[in-house]
Structure formats: structure tokens, C-alpha cells
N, C-alpha and C positions, 0 to 999 in steps of 0.2 A: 326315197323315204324322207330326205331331210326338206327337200321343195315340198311336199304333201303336209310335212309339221308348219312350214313357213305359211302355206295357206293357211291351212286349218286355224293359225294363230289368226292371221287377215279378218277373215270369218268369224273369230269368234272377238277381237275386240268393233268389228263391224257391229255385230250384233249386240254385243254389252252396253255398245252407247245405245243405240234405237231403244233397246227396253227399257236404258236410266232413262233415257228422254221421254219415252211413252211415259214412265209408271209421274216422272216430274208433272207432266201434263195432267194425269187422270188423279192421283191420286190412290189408284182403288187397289188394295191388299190383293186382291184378286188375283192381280196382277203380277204383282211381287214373288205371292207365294207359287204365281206358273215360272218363276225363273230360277226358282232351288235344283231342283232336277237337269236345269239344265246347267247352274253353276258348277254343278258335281262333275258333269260332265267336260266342262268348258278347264276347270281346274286337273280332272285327269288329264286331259289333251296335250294341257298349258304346260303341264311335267314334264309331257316326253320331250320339250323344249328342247335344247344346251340351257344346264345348270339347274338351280332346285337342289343342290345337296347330293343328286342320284352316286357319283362318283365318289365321292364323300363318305356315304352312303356305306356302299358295296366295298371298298378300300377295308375302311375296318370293319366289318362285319367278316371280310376275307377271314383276318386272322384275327376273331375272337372266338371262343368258345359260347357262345350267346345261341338260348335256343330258336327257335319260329318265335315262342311269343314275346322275349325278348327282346328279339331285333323286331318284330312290327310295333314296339312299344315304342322305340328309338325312332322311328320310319312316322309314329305319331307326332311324337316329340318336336322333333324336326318341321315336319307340318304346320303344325302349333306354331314355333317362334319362325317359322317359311312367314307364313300367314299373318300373326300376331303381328310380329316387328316391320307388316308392313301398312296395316292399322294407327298402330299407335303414330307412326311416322308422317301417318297422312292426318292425321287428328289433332299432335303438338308437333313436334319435329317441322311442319312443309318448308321452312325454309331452308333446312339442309338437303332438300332434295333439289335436283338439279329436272328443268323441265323444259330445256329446251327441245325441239324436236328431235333431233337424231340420242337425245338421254332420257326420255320419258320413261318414269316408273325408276329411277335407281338412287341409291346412297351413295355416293364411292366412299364414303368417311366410314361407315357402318363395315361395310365391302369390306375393305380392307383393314378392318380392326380382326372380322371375322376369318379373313385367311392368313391373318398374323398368329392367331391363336391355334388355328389346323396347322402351322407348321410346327407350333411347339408341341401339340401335343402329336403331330408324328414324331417328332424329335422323341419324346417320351418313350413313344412306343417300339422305336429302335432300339433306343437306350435299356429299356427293360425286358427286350429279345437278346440282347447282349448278356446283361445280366440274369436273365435266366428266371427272373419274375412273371406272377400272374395271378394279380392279385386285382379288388376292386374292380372287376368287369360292371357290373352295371351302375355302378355310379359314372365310371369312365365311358359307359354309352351313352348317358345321360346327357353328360358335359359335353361327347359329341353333337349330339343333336341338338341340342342347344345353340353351341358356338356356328354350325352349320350352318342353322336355321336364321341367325342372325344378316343376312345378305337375305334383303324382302324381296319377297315375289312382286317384281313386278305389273304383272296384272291386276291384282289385286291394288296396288297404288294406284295403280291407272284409273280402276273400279273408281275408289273411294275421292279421289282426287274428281272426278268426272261428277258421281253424284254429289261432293261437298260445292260445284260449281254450280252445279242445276238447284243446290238447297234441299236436297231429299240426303242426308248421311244416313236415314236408316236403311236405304236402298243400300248402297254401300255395304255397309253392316253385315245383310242380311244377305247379299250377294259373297262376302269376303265367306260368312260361315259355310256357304253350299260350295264356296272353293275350296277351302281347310279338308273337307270330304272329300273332295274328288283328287287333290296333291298328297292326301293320307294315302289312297288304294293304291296311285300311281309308286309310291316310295314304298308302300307293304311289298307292292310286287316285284319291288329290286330284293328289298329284304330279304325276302323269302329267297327268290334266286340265287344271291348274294349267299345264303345257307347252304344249299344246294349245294352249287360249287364246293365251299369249303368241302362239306360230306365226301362229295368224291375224290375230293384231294387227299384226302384220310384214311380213304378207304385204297387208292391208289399207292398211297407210299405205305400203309400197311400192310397188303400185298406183297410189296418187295422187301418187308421186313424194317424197316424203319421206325423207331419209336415215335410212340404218340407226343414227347416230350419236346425230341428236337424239330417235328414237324411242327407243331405249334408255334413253335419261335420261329424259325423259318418263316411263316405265316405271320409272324406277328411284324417281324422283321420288314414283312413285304407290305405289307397293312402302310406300317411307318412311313415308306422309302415312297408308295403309292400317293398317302396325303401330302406331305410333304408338294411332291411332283404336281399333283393338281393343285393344290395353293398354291403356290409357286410361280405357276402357270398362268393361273388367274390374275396374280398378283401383278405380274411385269407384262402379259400383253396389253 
């Protein structure tokens, strides 16, 4: 599965340059507007990558109380500054970006602001499974997706960095928005999963009698201990 992602990725910045190149040459909207459909597509794909927030993602959504719409609100959110904060990066920022070949598309400065922030707020979220709080979930999903979403999606750099060199940045642009869609569906669909699970975890330890109060913390507990672990991870490989 994970060689099929590695292609598929091959493939698709194969293809992203040929059409900034074409649309550089031609000109013609025409052109442009046949590569939305397939941005959406290139942006799903580009998800099931490693990274994008997905673990991030599903981590806390494990243990919050947060419905379907929600968490695909968060799964948006996320998308948004995935996508956004890799825009503006390619627009003012390019010189904190790093372009050498084997670093194409990344921040590390950005990077690691944003997994310094997933460790605190896992920290938080241990801290107040301890304490037996639970309070402000959707602002506290917000702030995740956010902070998440802060670590830019590389292709999307790569996109706009590509067409800022050929002179078309609306290509860019317009290719980044048909990504923002396709990296949205891809995160709706951890989302929603990410739901799921909890549901049966709830439904499972209410079964054996367990209250609804100390599974939650339990869950939120594990939420914490989970971001934590993956920023963490991120951080020092």
C-alpha cells in the first residue's frame, strides 16, 4: 500500500508540473478550469500520504465528545491552515522555505512551532482527564486544527513555488483551492472514522458497565498521551 502512495505521489507531481507548464504556455482558462477536478483528486491522494494532520486528527477526536459535524468541521479547519499556511508561505515567507532537493515543499521553523504546540495541548488534555474536566470542546477543536494545520502541505508549495517560477501564480492559486477540497474529504474521512471508533469504545465499556464519565477521561487521557507521542515523534526524527 505504502509503494502504491509513493507512486501515486510520482504521478501526480509528474503531472502537476506538465499542466503548470502547459496552462504557462497556452494561457487558456480552459485549461486551468480541466485541472480543478483533478486537483481534488491529486489533494485526496496527496492525504493518504504520512502526515497532513490525519494522526492528529483521530488522536483527539478519539476522546472528545464532538459530533460527525463537528469533527468534519475541525477535518475542514485543518485543511484550510494544511493548505492556507502553505500559500501564504509560497507568496511572502519563500525564503524560510528550504528547496533543496531532498527538502522540497517544507518549513521546519513552521514544523516545529506547530508540534511544539500539539505537545502542549496534549499536555492539557491529560491534565484535565486528571482533573476530571470537560469543558470548551469546540473551541479546543478549533485551536487543534489550527495548530495542526500549521505544518504546510507540501504539494501544494511545490504547486505554487512551480507556477510562481513559470510566472502564472493564478495557476497556483487555483490548483491550491481544487487541493484544500480534495485534503478536506481525505481528513472528513478520518473524522468520521475517528467517530466511529470512539462510538464503539462507549458502547463497549457500557456493556461491561462502566460509566460514561470515567470512559471519557480514559479517552481523553489517551487522546493527550496519543498527540503528545506523535509530535514528539515528529519532532526528534
Amino acid at each position: 500500500m505504502f509503494d502504491y502512495l509513493i507512486t501515486a505521489q510520482r504521478w501526480i507531481y509528474t503531472s502537476l508540473s506538465g499542466d503548470l507548464s502547459a496552462f504557462a504556455v497556452t494561457r487558456n482558462w480552459a485549461t486551468l478550469a480541466a485541472m480543478l477536478p483533478l486537483g481534488v483528486v491529486f489533494g485526496a491522494i496527496h492525504a493518504l500520504t504520512p502526515g497532513h494532520g490525519k494522526a492528529v486528527l483521530a488522536s483527539y477526536l478519539v476522546g472528545s465528545r464532538l459530533d460527525a459535524l463537528r469533527a468534519t468541521s475541525i477535518a475542514a479547519i485543518l485543511s484550510l491552515t494544511h493548505v492556507g499556511s502553505a500559500v501564504i508561505l509560497a507568496l511572502l515567507l519563500a525564503p524560510l522555505v528550504t528547496r533543496t532537493l531532498g527538502g522540497v515543499g517544507r518549513a521546519p521553523a513552521l514544523e516545529n512551532v506547530s508540534r511544539g504546540l500539539l505537545i502542549g495541548i496534549g499536555l492539557w488534555l491529560v491534565i484535565r482527564a486528571l482533573r476530571g474536566g470537560q469543558s470548551h470542546r469546540h473551541r479546543e477543536g478549533f485551536a487543534v486544527g489550527v495548530v495542526a494545520g500549521l505544518i504546510p502541505c507540501p504539494l501544494t508549495l511545490f504547486a505554487m513555488f512551480f507556477a510562481l517560477s513559470r510566472g502564472v501564480p493564478e495557476a497556483g492559486l487555483t490548483f491550491a483551492a481544487a487541493m484544500m477540497v480534495g485534503v478536506g474529504l481525505t481528513l472528513s474521512a478520518v473524522a468520521l472514522l475517528a467517530i466511529l471508533a470512539r462510538e464503539s469504545v462507549l458502547r463497549l465499556t457500557s456493556h461491561w458497565g462502566a460509566s460514561l464519565n470515567i470512559t471519557m477521561r480514559c479517552l481523553d487521557m489517551l487522546a493527550g498521551v496519543l498527540l503528545i507521542g506523535v509530535a514528539a515523534h515528529e519532532l526528534w526524527v
